[in-house]
TORLUMMAR-770373 format. One line per 5 residues: number of its first residue (from 1); their letters; for each residue x negated, y negated, z of N, C-alpha, C. Coordinates in steps of 0.05 Angstrom, whole numbers, plus 5000, padded with zeros to 4 digits. Atoms other than C-alpha are relative to their C-alpha. Layout:
NUM) A) X,Y,Z,X,Y,Z,X,Y,Z | ...
# end
This chain:
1) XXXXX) 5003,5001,5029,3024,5195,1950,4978,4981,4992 | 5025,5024,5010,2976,5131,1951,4978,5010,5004 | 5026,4981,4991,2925,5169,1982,4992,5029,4979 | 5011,4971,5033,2927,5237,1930,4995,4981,4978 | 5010,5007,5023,2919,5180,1879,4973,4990,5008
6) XXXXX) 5026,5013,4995,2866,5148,1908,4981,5010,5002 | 5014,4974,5008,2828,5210,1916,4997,5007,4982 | 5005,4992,5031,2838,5230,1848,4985,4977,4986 | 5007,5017,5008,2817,5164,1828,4968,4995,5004 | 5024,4998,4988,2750,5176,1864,4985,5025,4986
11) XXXXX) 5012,4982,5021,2733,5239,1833,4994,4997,4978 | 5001,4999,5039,2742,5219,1764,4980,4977,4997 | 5031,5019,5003,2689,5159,1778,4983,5013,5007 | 5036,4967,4991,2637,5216,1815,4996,5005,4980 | 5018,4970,5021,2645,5255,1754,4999,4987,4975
16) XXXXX) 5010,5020,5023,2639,5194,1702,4966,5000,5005 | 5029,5007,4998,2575,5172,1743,4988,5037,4996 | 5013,4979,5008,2559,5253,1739,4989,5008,4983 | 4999,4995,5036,2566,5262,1661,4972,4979,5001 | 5021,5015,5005,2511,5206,1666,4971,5005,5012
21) XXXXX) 5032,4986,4991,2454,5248,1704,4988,4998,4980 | 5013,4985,5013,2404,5274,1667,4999,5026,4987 | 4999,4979,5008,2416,5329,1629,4988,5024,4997 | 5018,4962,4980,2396,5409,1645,4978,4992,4998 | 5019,4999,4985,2347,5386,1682,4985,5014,5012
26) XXXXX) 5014,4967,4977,2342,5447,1726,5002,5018,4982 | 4988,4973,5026,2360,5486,1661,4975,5007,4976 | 5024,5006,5014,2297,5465,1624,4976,5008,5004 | 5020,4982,4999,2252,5515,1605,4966,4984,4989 | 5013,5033,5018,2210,5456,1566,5001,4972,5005
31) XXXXX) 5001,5027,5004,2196,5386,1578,5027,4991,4979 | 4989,5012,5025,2223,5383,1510,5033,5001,4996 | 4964,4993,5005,2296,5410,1526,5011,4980,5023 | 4988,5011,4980,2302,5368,1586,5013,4970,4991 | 4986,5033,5012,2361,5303,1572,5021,5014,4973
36) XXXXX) 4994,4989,5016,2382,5350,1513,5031,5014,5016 | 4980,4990,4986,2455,5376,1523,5019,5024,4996 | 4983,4978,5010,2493,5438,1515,5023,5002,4978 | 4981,5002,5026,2543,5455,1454,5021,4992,5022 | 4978,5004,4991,2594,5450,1500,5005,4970,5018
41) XXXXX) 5005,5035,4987,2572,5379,1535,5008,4991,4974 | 4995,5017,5025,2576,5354,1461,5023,5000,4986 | 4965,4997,5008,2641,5381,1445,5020,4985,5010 | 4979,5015,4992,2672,5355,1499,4987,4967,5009 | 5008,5024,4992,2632,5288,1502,5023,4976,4987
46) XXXXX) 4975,5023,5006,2684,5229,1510,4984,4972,5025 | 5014,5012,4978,2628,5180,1544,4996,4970,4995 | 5005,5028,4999,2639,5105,1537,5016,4985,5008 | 4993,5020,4985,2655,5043,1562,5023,4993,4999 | 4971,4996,4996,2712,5032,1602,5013,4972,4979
51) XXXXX) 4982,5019,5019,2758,4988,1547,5014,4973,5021 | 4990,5019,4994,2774,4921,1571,5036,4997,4990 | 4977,5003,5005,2847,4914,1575,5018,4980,4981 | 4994,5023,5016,2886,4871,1539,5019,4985,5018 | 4986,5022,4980,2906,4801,1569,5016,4973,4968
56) XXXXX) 4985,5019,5010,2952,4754,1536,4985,4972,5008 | 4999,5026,4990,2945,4677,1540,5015,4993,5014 | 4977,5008,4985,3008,4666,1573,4993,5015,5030 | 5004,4990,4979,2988,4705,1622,4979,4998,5020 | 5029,5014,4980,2924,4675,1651,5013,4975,5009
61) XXXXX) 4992,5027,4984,2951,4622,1699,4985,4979,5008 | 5023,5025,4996,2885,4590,1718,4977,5014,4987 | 5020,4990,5003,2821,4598,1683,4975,4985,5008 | 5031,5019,4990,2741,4573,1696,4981,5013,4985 | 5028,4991,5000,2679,4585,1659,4979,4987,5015
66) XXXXX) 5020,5005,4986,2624,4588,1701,4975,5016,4993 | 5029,4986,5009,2546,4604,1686,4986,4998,5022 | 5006,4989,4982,2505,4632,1731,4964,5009,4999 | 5028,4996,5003,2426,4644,1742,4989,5022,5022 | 5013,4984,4994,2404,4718,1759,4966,4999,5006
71) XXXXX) 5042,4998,4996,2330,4716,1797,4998,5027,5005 | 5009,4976,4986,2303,4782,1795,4968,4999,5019 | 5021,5002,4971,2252,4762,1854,5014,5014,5020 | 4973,4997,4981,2322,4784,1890,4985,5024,5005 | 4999,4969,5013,2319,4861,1906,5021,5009,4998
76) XXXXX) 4983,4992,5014,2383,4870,1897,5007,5005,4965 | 5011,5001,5022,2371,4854,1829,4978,5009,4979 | 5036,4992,5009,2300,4891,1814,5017,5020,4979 | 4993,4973,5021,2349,4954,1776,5000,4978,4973 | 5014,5017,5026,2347,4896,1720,4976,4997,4987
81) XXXXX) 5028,5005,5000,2277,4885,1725,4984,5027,4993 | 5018,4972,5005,2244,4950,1726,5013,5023,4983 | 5024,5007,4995,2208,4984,1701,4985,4985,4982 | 5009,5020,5011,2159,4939,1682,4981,5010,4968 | 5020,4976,5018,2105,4995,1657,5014,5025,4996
86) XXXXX) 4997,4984,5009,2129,5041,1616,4991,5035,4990 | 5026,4992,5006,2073,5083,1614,4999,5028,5019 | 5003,4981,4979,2090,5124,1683,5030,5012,4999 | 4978,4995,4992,2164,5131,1672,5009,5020,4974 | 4991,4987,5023,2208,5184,1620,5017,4976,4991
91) XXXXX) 4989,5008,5025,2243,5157,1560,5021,4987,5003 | 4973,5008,4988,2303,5143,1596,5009,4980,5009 | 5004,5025,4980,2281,5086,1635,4992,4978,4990 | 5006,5026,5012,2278,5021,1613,5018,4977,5011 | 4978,5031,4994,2293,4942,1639,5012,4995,4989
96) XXXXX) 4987,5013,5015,2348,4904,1613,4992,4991,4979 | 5020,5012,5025,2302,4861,1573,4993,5019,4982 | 5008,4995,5024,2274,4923,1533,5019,5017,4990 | 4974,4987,5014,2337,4958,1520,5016,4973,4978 | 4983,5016,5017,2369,4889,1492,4977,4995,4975
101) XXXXX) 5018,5001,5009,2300,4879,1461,4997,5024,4971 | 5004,4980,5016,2292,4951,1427,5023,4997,4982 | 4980,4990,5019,2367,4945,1401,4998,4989,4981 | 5006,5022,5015,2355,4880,1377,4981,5006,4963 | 5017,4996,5018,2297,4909,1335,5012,5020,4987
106) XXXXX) 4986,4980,5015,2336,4966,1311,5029,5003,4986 | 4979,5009,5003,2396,4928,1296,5021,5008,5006 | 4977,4990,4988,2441,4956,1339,5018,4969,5005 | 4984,5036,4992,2458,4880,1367,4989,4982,4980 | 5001,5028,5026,2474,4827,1311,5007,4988,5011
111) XXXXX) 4980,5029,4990,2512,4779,1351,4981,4990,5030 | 5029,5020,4983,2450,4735,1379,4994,4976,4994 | 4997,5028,5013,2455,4660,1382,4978,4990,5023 | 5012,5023,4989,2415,4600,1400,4998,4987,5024 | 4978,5019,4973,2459,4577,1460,5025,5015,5007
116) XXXXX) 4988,4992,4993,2509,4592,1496,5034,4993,4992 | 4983,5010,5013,2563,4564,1457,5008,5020,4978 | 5000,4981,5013,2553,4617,1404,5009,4975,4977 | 5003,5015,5025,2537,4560,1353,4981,5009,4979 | 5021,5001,5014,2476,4575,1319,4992,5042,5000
121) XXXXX) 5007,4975,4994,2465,4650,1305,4968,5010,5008 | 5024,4997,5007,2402,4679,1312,4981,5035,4986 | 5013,4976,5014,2360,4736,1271,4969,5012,5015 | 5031,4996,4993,2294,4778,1292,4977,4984,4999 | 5016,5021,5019,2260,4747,1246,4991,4963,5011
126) XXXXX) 4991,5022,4993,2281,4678,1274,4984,4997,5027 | 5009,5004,4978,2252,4689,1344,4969,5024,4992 | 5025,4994,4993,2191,4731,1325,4973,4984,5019 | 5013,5019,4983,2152,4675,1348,4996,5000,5025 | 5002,4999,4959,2180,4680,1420,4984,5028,5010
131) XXXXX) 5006,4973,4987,2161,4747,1429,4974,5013,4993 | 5020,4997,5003,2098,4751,1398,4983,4975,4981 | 5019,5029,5008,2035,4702,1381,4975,5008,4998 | 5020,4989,5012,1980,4712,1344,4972,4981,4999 | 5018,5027,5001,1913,4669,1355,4979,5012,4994
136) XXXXX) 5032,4985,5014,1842,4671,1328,4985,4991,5031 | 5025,5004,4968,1785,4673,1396,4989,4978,4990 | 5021,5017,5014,1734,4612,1382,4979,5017,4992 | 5017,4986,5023,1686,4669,1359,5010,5007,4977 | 4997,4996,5024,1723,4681,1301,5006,4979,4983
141) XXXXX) 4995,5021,5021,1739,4615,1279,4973,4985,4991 | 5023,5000,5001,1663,4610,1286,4992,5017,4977 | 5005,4975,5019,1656,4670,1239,5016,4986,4971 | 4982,5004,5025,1706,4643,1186,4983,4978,4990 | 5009,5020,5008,1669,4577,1184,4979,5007,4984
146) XXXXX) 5019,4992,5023,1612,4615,1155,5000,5006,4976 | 5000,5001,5024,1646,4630,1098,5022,4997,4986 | 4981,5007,5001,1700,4588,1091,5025,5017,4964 | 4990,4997,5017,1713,4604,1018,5010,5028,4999 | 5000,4978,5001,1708,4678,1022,5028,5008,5012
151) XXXXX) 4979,4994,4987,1762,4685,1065,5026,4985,4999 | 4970,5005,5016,1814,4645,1032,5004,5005,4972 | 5000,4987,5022,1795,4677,0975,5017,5024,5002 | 4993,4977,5000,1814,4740,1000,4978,5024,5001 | 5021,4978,5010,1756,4772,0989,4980,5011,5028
156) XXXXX) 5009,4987,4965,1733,4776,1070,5030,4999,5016 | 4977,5001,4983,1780,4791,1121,4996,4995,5032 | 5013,4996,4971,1773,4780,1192,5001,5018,5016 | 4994,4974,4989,1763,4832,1237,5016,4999,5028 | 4978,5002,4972,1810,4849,1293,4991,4994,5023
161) XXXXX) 5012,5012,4964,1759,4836,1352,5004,4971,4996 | 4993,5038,4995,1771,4755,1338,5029,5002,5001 | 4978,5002,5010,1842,4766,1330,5016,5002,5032 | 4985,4990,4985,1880,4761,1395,5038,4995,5004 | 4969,4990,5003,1959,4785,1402,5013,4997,5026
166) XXXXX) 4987,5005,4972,2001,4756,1460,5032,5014,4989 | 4966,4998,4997,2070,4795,1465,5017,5008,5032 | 4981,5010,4986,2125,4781,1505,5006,5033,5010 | 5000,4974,4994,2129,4840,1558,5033,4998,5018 | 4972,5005,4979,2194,4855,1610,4993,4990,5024
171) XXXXX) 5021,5024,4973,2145,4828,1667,5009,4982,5001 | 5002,5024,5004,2150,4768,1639,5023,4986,5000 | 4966,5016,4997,2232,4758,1650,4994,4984,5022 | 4999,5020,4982,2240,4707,1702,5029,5011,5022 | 4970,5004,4995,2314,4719,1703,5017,5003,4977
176) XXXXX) 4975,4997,5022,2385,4720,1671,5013,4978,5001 | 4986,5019,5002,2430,4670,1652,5019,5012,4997 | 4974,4971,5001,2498,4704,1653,5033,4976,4991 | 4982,5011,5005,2560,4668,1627,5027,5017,5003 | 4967,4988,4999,2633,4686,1648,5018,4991,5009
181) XXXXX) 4987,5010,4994,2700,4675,1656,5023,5003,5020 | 4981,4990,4978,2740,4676,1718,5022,4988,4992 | 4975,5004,5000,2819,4677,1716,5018,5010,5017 | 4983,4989,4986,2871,4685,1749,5031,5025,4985 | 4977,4984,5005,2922,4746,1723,5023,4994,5011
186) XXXXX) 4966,4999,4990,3002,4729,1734,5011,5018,5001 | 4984,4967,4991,3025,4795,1722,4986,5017,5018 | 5006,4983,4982,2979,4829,1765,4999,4984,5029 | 4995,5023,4979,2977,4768,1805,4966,5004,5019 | 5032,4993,4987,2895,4781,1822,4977,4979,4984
191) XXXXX) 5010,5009,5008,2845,4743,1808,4965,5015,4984 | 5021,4988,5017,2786,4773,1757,4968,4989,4981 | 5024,5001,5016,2723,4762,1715,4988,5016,4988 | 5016,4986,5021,2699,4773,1649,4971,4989,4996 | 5025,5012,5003,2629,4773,1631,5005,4989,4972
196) XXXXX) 4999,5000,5027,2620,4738,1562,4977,5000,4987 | 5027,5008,5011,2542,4722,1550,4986,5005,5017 | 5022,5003,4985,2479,4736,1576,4981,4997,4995 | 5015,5015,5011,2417,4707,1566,4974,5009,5017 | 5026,5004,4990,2334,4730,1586,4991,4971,5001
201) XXXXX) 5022,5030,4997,2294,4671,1619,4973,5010,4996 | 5029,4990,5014,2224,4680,1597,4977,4986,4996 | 5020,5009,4999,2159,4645,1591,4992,5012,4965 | 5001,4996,5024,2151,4648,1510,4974,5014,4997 | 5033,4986,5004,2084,4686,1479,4989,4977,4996
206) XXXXX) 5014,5015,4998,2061,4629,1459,4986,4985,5032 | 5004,5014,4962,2061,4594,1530,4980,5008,5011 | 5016,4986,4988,2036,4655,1560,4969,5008,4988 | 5025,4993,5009,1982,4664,1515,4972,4973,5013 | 5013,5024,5000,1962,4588,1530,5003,4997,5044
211) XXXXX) 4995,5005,4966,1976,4602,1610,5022,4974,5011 | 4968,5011,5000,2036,4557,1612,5023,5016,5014 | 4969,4983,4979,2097,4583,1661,5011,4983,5000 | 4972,5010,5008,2146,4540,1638,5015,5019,4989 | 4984,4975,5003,2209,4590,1624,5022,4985,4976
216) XXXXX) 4984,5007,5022,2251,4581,1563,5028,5024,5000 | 4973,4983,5004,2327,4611,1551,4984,5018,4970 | 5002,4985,5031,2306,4668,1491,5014,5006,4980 | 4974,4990,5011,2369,4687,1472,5029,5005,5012 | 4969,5003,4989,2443,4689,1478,5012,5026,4992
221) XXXXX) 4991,4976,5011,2473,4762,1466,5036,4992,5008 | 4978,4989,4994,2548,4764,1467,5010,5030,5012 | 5002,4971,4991,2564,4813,1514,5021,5019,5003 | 4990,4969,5000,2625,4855,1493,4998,5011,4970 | 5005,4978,5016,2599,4876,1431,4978,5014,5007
226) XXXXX) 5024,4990,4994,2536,4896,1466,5005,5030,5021 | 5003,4968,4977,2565,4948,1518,5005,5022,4994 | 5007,4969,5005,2570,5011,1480,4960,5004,4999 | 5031,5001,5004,2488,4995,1474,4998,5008,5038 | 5008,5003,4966,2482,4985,1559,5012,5018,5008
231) XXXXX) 4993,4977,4999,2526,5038,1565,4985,5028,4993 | 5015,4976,5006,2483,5084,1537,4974,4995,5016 | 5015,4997,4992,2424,5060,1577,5002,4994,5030 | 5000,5000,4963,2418,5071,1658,4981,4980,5013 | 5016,5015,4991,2398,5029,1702,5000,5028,5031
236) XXXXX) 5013,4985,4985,2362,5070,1769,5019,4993,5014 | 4988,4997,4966,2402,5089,1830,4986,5010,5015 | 5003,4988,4984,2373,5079,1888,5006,5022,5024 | 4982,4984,4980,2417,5122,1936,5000,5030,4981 | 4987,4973,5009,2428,5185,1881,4992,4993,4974
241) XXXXX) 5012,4994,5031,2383,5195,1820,5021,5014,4986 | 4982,4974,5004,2429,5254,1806,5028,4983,4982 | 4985,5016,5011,2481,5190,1788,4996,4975,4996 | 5007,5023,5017,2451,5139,1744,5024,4983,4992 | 4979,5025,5001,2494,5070,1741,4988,4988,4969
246) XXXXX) 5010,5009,5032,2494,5048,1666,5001,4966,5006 | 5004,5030,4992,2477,4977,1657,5032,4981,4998 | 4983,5012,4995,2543,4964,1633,5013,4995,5029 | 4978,4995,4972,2582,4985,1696,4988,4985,5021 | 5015,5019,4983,2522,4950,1736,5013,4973,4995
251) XXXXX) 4981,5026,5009,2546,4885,1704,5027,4994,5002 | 4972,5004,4998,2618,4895,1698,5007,4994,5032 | 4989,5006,4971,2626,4898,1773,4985,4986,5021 | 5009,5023,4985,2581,4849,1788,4975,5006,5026 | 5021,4986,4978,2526,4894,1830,4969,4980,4987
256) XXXXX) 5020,5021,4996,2485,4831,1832,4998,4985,5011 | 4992,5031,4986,2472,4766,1859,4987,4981,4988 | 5006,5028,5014,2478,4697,1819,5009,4982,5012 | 4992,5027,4992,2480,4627,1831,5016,4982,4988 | 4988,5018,5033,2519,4589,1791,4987,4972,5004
261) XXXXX) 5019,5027,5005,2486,4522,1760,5021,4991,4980 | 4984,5019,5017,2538,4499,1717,5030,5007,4992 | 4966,4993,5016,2619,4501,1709,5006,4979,4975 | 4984,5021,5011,2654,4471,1655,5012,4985,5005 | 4991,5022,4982,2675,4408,1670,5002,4975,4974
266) XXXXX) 4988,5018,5022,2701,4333,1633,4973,4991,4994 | 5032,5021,5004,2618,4308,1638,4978,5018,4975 | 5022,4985,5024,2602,4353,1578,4994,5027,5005 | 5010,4973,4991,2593,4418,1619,4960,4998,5013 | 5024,5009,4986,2534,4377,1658,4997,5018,5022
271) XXXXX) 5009,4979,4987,2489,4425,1703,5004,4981,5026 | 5000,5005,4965,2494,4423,1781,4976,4975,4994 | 5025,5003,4989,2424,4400,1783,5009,4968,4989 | 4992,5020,5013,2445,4339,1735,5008,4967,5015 | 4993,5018,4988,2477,4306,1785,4993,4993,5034
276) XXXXX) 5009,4998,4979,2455,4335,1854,4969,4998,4989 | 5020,5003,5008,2381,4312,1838,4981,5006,5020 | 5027,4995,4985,2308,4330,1870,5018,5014,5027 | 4988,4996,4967,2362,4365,1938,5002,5027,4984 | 4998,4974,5003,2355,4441,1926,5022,5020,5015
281) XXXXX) 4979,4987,4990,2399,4453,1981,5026,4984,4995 | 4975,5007,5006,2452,4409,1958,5006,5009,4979 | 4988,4979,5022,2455,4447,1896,5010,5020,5005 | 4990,4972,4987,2458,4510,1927,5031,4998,5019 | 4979,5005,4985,2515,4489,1972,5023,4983,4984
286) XXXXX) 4978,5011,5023,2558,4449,1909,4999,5028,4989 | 4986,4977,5008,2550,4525,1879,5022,5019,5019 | 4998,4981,4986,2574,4558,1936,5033,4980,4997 | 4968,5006,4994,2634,4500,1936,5011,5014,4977 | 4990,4981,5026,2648,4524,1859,5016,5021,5011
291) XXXXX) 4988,4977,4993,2656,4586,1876,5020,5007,5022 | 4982,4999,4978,2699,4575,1942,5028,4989,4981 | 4980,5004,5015,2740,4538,1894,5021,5013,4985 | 4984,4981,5013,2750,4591,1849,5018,5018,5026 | 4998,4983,4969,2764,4639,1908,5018,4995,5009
296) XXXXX) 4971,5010,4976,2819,4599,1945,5012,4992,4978 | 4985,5003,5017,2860,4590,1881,5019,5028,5003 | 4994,4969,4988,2869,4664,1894,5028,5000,5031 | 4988,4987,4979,2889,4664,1961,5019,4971,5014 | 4977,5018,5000,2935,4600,1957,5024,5003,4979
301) XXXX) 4972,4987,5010,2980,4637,1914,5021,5019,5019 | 4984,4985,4987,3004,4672,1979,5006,4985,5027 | 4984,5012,4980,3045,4656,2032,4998,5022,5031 | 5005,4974,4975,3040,4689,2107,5030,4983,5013
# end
């Protein structure tokens, strides 16, 4: 009987990741019909993110937030990253960064703060700056000087060859900052993790315009109002085009690899690095205890 469920249980994920191909693909007489879906795909479309259960307080026996620093140098990690250029790929395809980016601009995602605390909100408007920067060349501030008045008059304008435009591309991520919370379940008696925040590292426009690679946090998205958005956008499977992994489900189950740099703790929620200083590998090896920590909370709830 565990086995016919567990089989069934397998099919009905194939044919989730299926529903998420590409649509009549092979059916598409047109460029233009291809992604497009049948009356009867739309009738019976029931396609989003699997619902987080509901957990009581009483019922979390131990909990931990822990934050975490996604490098996409990784390759496990590159389906975040790419693609970079947009230019060679269909419509479909897009990094993390410009899916949270595009929603952002289209106000799909309002719940965008400062920090990871989810103190300080933040607006488009508010970070234009980061993402784009606008400078005059020294030939045009050469050109203006000629006629200073004219052009704060209004009455000259400058022309767009002095004018140069630095914006903030998906290249230019570094990384993720990822915030979540591990617990332990009593009634299921398993130990779990939610994601709650995630955060682009980035090298600002400005910076980059000035050749600066110092990396700045951009933004803080709360991330379960965000996954009907990631949900709708795929991230690339390598093994089986045919079944595209949406970014949510990429995330939810953790088909990554982070470090963690900082648990909550009594010293303020002070970073690894804070205290393990200038020793790279003793950071790396205080994350790795973290996480053993969490880990054997687990498996000291049982007895042999």
């Amino acid at each position: 009987m565990k086995l016919k469920n567990l089989i069934l249980a397998v099919v009905v994920v194939a044919g989730s990741f299926a529903s998420n191909a590409q649509s009549n693909l092979l059916n598409a007489k047109t460029p233009a019909e291809i992604g497009k879906k049948t009356a009867a795909q739309l009738e019976s479309e029931n396609d989003k993110p699997l619902p987080y259960g509901y957990v009581h307080d009483r019922d979390v026996l131990m909990g931990k937030t822990t934050w975490e620093y996604v490098d996409l140098d990784e390759r496990i990690n590159f389906p975040m990253y790419y693609p970079v250029d947009t230019a060679f790929v269909g419509k479909d395809r897009r990094s993390l960064f410009q899916v949270l980016l595009n929603n952002i601009k289209s106000g799909k995602i309002t719940e965008v703060y400062g920090d990871d605390y989810f103190n300080s909100k933040k607006t488009l408007k508010d970070m234009e700056s980061v993402f784009k920067y606008t400078d005059t060349v020294p030939a045009g501030i050469d050109e203006y000087n000629t006629d200073i008045e004219g052009y704060k008059s209004g009455k000259k304008v400058l022309d767009k060859q002095y004018i140069n435009v630095t914006e903030l591309a998906a290249s230019d991520v570094n990384g993720y900052r990822i915030k979540g919370f591990w617990y332990f379940d009593k009634r299921q008696s398993e130990l779990k993790y939610r994601l709650l925040a995630i955060c682009p590292v980035a090298v600002e426009a400005r910076d980059k315009a000035k050749g600066n690679t110092e990396t700045i946090d951009l933004f803080w998205v709360y991330y379960p109002s965000v996954r009907d958005v990631l949900h709708d956008s795929k991230a690339f499977n390598n093994r089986n085009s045919a079944m595209p992994i949406t970014f949510d489900q990429l995330l939810n189950s953790r088909h990554f690899n982070g470090v963690i740099y900082k648990e909550e703790n009594v010293y303020g929620d002070r970073e690894i690095q804070d205290y393990m200083k200038d020793n790279a590998q003793m950071q790396l090896l205080e994350s790795e205890r973290v996480k053993d920590k969490i880990r054997d909370f687990e498996q000291d709830m049982w007895t042999y």
